[in-house]
N, C-alpha and C positions, 0 to 999 in steps of 0.2 A: 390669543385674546381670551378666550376661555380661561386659561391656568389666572391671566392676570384680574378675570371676572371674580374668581377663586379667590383670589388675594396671595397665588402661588406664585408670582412671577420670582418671587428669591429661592430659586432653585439652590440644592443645599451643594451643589458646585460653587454657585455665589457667594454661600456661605463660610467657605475653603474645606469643607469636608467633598470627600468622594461623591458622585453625583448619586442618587439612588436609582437601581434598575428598575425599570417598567417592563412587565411582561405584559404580552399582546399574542392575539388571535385574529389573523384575515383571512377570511370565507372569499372564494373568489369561483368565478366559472373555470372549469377547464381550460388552460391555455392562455392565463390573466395574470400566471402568478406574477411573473417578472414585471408587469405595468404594474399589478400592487404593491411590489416592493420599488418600485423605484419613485412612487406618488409616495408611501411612507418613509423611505428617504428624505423626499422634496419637504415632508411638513415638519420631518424630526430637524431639518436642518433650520429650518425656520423658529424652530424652540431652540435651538442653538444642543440639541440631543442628538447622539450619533444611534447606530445600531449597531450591535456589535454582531457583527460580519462570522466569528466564529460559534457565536451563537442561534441563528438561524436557519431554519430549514423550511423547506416545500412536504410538502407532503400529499395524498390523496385524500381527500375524507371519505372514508368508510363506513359513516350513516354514527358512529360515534368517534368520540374522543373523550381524554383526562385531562384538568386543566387546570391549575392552582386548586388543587383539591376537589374541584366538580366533575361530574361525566356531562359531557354537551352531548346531543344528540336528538334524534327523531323519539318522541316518547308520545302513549297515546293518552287523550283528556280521559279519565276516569268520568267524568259528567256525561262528556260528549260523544266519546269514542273514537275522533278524529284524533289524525298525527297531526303535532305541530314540533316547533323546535323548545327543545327546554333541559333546564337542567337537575341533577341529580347529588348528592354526594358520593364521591368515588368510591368504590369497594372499599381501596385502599385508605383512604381518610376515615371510613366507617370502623376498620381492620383495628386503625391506629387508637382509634374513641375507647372502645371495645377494651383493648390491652391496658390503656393507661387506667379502666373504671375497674379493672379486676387488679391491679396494685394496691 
């Protein structure tokens, strides 16, 4: 309902080109993974979207992660001083900025 609120329901599968991939991140408690995947299964089927099966994994979260070019993770408010969750740009994306500005 959302995509079709969008005005995206003509997914570019409809189109006759290759569908385009969505990359995605689930946060879950310990020991949820498998209900998370199998509830974003249930909604991907329901967009008529698969998951591709050799491209997923579990993993632990370790207080950070890299993520289409951002670090996710626990960082402290510079105002406030308290942890919240938030995001960064990655070493690696920064690395890249950096090289392409000295060409």
């Amino acid at each position: 309902m959302g995509w079709k609120k969008l005005g995206l329901e003509q997914t570019p599968s409809a189109l006759g080109s290759s569908p385009m991939p969505i990359d995605l991140v689930i946060l879950c408690r310990r020991g949820n993974a498998e209900t998370a995947l199998h509830h974003l299964r249930e909604i991907m089927g329901k967009l008529k979207l698969t998951v591709n099966e050799r491209r997923h994994a579990s993993a632990r979260f370790g207080g950070e992660f890299d993520f289409l070019g951002f670090t996710f993770g626990r960082m402290h408010s510079p105002m406030t001083g308290q942890a919240r969750m938030a995001l960064r740009p990655s070493k690696r994306s920064i690395k890249r900025m950096v090289e392409r500005s000295m060409r």
